[in-house]
GUNU-584028 format. One record per residue: x negated, y, z of N, C-alpha, C, O in turn. Coordinates in steps of 0.05 Angstrom, whole numbers, plus 32768, in hexadecimal, padded with zeros to 4 digits. Each point is the difference from the previous one (the first is absolute). Layout:
XYZXYZXYZXYZ ...
***
This chain:
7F5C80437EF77FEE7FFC80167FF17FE57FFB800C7FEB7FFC 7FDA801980067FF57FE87FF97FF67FE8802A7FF380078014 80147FED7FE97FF87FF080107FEE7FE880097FF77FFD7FEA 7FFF7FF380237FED7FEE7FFD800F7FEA8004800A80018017 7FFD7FE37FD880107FE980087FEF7FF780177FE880068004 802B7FE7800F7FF57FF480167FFA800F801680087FF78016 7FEB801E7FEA7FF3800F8017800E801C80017FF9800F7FEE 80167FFA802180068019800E7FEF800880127FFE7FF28014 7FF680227FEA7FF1800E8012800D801B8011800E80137FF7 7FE97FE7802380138011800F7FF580207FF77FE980097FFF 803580067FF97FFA801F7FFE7FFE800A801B800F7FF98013 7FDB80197FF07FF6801180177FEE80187FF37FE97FFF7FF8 802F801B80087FF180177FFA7FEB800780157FFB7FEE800F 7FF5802C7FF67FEC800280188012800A8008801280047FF0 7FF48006802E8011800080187FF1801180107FED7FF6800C 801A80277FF97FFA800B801C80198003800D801280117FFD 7FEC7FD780198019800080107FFF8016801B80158003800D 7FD780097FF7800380188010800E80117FF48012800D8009 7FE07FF47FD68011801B7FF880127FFC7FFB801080138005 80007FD17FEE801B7FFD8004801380048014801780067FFC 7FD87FF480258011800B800F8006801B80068010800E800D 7FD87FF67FE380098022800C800D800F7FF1800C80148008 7FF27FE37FE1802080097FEA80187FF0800D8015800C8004 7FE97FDE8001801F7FFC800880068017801B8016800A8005 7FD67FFA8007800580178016800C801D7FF2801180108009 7FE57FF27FE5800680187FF4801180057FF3800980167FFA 7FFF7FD07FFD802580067FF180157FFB80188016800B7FFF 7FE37FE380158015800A80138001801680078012800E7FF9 7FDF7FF980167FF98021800A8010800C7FE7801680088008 7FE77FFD7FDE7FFE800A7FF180257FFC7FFE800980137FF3 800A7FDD8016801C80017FF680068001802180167FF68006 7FDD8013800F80068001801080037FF7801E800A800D8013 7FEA7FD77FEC80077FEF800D7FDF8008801F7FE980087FFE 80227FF3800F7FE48001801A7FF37FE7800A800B7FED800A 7FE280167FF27FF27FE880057FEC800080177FEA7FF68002 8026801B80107FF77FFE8025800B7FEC800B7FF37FFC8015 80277FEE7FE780047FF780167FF77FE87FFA7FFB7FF97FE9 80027FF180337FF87FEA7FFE80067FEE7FE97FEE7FF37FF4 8029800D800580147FF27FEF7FF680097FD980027FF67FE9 7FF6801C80217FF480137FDB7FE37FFC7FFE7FF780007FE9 7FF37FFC80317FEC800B7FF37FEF7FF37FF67FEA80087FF8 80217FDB80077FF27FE57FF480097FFF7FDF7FF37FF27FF0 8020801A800A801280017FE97FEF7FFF7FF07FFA7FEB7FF4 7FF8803080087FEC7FFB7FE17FEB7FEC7FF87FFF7FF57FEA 7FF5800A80247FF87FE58002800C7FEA7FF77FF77FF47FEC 801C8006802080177FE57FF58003800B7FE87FF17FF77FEE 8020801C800B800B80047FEC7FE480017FEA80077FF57FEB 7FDD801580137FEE7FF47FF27FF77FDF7FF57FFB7FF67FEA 80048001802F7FFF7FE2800080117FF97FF67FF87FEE7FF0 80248014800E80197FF67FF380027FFF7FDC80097FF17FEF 7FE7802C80117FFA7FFD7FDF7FED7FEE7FF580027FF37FEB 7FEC800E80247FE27FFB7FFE800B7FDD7FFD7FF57FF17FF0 80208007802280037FE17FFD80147FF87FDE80017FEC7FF2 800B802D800E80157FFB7FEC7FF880057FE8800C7FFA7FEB 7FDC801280177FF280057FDD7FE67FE880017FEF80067FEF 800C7FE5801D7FE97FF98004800C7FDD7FFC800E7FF58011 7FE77FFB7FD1800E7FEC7FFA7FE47FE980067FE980088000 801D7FE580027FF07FE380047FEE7FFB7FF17FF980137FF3 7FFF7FDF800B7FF07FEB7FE680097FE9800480067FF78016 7FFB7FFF7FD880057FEB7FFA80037FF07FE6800B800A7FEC 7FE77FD080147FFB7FF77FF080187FF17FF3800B7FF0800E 7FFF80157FD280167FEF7FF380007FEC7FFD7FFA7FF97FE9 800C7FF3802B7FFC7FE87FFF800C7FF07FE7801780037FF8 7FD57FEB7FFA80177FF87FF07FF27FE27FFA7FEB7FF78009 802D7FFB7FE180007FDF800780007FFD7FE1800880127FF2 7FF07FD78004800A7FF77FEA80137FEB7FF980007FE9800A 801480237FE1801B7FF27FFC7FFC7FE87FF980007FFC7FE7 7FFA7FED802D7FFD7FEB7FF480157FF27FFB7FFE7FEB7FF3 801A801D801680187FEC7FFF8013800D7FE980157FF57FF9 7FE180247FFE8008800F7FE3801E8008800380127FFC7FF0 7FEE8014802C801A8006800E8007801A7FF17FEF80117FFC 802A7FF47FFB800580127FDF8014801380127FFC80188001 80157FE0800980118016800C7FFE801280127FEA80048008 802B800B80017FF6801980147FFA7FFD8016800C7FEF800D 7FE0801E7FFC7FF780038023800A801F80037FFD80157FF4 80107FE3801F80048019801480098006801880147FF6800A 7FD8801D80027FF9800C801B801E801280008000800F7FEC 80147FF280228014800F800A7FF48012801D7FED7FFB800F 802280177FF18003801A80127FE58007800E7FFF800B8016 7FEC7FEE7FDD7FED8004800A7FFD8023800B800080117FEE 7FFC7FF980317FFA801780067FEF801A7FF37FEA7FFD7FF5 80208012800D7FF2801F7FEF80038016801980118009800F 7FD57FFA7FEA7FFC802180177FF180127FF37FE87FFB8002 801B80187FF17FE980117FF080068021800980168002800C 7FDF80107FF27FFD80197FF8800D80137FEC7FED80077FF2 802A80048005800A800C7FEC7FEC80157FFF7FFD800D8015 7FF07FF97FD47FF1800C7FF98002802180007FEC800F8003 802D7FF97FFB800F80237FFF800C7FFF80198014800E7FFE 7FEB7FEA801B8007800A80137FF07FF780188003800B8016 7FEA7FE07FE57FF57FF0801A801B7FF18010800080028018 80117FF37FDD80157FEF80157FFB7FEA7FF77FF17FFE7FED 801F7FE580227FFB7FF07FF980157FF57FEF8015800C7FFA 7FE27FDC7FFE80157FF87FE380017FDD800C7FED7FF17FFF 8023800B8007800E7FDE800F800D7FF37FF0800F800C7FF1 7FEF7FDA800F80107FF67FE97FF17FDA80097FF57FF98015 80137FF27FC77FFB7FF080027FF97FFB7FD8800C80087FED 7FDE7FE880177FFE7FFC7FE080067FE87FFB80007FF08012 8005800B7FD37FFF7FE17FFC7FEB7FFD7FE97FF580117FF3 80097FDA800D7FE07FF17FF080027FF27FF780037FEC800E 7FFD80127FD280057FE77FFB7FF77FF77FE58007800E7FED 7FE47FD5800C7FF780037FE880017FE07FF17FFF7FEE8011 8003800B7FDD80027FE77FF27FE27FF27FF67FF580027FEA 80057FF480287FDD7FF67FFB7FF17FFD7FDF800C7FFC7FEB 7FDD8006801A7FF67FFA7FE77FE97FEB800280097FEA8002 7FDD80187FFD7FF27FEA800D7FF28004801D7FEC7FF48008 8027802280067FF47FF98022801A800B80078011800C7FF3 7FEC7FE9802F801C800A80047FF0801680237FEB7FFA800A 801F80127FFB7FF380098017800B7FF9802280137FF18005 7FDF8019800C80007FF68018801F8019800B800180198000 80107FD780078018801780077FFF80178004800880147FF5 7FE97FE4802B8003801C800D7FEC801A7FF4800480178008 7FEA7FE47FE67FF780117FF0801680117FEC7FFC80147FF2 80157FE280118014800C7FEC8007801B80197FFA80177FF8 80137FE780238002800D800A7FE18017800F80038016800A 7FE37FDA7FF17FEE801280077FFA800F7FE67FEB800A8006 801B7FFD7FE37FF780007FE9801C8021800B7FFD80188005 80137FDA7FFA8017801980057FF980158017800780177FFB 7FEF7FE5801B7FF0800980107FEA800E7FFC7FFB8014800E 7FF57FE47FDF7FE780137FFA800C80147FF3800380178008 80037FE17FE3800F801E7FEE801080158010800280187FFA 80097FDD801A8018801480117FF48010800D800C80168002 7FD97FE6800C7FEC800F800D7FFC80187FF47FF97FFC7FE9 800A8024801F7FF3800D7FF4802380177FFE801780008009 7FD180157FDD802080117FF7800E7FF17FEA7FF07FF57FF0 80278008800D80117FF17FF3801480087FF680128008800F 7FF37FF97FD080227FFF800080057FDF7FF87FF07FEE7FF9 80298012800B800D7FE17FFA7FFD7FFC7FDE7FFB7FE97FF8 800880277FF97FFE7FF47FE77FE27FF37FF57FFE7FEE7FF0 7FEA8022801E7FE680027FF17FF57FD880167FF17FED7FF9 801F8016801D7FFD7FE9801780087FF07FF07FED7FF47FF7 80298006800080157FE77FEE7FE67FFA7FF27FF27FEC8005 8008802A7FE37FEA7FEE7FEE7FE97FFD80047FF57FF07FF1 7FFC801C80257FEA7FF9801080057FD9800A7FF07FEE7FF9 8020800F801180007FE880017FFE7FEC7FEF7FF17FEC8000 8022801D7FEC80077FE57FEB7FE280027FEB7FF67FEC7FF6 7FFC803480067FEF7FFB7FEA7FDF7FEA800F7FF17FF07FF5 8010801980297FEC7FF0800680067FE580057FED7FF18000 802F8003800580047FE680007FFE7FF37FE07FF97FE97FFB 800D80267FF47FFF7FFD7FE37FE07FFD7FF37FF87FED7FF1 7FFA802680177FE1800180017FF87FE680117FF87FED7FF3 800B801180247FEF7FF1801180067FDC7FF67FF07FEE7FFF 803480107FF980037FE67FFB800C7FF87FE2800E7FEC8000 7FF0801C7FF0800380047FE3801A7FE9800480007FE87FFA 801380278010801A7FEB80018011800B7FDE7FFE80117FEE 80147FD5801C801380007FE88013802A80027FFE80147FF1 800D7FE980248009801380087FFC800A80207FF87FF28012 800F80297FF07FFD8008801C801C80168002800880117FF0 80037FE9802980148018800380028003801F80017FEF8012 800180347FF17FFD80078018801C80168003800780147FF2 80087FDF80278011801780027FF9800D801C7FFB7FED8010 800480287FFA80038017801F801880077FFD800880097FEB 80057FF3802980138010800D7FF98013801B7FF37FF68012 801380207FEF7FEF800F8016801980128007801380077FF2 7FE48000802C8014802280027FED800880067FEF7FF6800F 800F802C7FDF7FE980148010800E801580108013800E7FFA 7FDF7FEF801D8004801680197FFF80137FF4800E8011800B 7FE47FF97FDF800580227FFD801B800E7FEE800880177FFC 80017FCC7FF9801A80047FFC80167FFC80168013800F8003 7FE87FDE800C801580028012800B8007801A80147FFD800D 7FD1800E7FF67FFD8014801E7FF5801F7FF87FFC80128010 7FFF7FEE7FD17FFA80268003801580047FE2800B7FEE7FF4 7FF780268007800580097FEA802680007FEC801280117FFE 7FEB7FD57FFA801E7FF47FFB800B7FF1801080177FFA7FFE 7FD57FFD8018800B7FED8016801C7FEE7FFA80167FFE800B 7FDC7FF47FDC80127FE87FFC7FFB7FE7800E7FF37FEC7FF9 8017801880187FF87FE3801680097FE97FF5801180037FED 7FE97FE3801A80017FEA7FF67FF97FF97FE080057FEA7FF6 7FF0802980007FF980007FD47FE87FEF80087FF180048012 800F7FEF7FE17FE97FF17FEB7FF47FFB7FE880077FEE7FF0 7FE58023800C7FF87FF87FDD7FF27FE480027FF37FF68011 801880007FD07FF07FEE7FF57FF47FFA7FE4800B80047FEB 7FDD7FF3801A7FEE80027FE57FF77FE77FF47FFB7FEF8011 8003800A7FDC7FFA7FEB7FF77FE47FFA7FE97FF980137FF2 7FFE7FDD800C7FEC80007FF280007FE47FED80017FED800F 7FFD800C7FD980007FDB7FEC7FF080047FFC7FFA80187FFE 7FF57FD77FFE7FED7FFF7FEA80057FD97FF4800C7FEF800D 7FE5800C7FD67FFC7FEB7FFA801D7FF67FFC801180117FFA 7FF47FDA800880217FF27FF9801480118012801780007FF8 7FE3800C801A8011800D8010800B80187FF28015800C8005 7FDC7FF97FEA800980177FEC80077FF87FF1801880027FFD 7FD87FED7FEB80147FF77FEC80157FE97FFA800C7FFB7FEB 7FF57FF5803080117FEA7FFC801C8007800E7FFA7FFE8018 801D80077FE68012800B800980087FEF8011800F800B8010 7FED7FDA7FF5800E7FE280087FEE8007801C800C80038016 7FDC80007FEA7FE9800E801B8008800D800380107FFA8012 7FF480257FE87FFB800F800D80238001800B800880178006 80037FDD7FFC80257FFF80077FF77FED8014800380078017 7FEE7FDA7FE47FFC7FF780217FF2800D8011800A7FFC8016 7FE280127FEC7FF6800A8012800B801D800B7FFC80078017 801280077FD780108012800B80187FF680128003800A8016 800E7FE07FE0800A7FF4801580007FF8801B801180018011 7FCE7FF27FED7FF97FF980157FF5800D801980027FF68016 7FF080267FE180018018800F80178010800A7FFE80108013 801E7FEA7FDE800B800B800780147FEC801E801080098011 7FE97FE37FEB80057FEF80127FF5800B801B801180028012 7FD880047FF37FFB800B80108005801980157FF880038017 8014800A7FDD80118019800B801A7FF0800C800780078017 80037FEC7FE0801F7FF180077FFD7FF1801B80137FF48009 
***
């Protein structure tokens, strides 16, 4: 996937939210459900808007700085929040990523690390294609030494339909740069992510 460094532009397919509601009308109806009483008949609607908010990501600019103080070691963003879309079932996929990269000559503005994770989550999603969605545009956008991204997530469509393994969590990981080939990196920062769960 090719990307633009610095600038994310918000994804917005075209949108007929009437007719969305009236498909969401139609698959309830359609598994049964009635949507006469007070309590139901606002449903499709919501339940349109609800997608319409959960596939629909920001813009936003990658702020970034130059390493003037020629700071060499790791930065990293811990448990930062994840809300996305599992792509094969429409449920959602919850979790926390970590972010984390070893500067090269800029270093970036933090919380971009967690809006950067945010744009990508927008939308249909699986967790593995999300993991390197992140790290290749932080890799593109800041030509760091290294970049490594881990998700941890539970998806609802595993654990409320099907195998209903409640409490499972997959996790995915992504190196690039020293994080891949330096074994001494990529052991601190796996460390340090894993600190986070504890």
């Amino acid at each position: 996937m090719t990307v633009t460094p610095l600038v994310l532009q918000q994804r917005v397919p075209q949108r007929d939210m009437a007719a969305a509601e009236q498909a969401a009308a139609d698959l309830l109806t359609a598994l049964g459900i009635r949507l006469d009483s007070d309590s139901l008949r606002e449903t499709p609607g919501r339940l349109a808007r609800a997608y319409a908010e959960l596939l629909t990501s920001r813009p936003f600019r990658l702020t970034t700085f130059p390493n003037d103080e020629g700071y060499d070691e790791l930065v990293l963003a811990r448990g930062i929040p994840i809300r996305s879309v599992c792509e094969h079932h429409l449920l959602p996929f919850i979790g926390v990523a970590h972010v984390g990269y070893f500067p090269g000559d800029r270093i970036v503005g933090l919380s971009k690390l967690a809006r950067t994770v945010e744009h990508f989550a927008h939308g249909l999603q699986v967790q593995e294609r999300l993991t390197k969605q992140v790290a290749d545009y932080l890799t593109e956008a800041l030509a760091p030494k290294g970049v490594g991204v881990v998700i941890e997530a539970e998806h609802l469509c595993m654990t409320l339909r099907g195998v209903r393994a409640n409490g499972t969590t997959t996790v995915t990981s992504t190196m690039q740069g020293i994080l891949r080939s330096d074994p001494r990196s990529r052991a601190e920062f796996l460390a340090l992510t894993r600190t986070a769960g504890q």
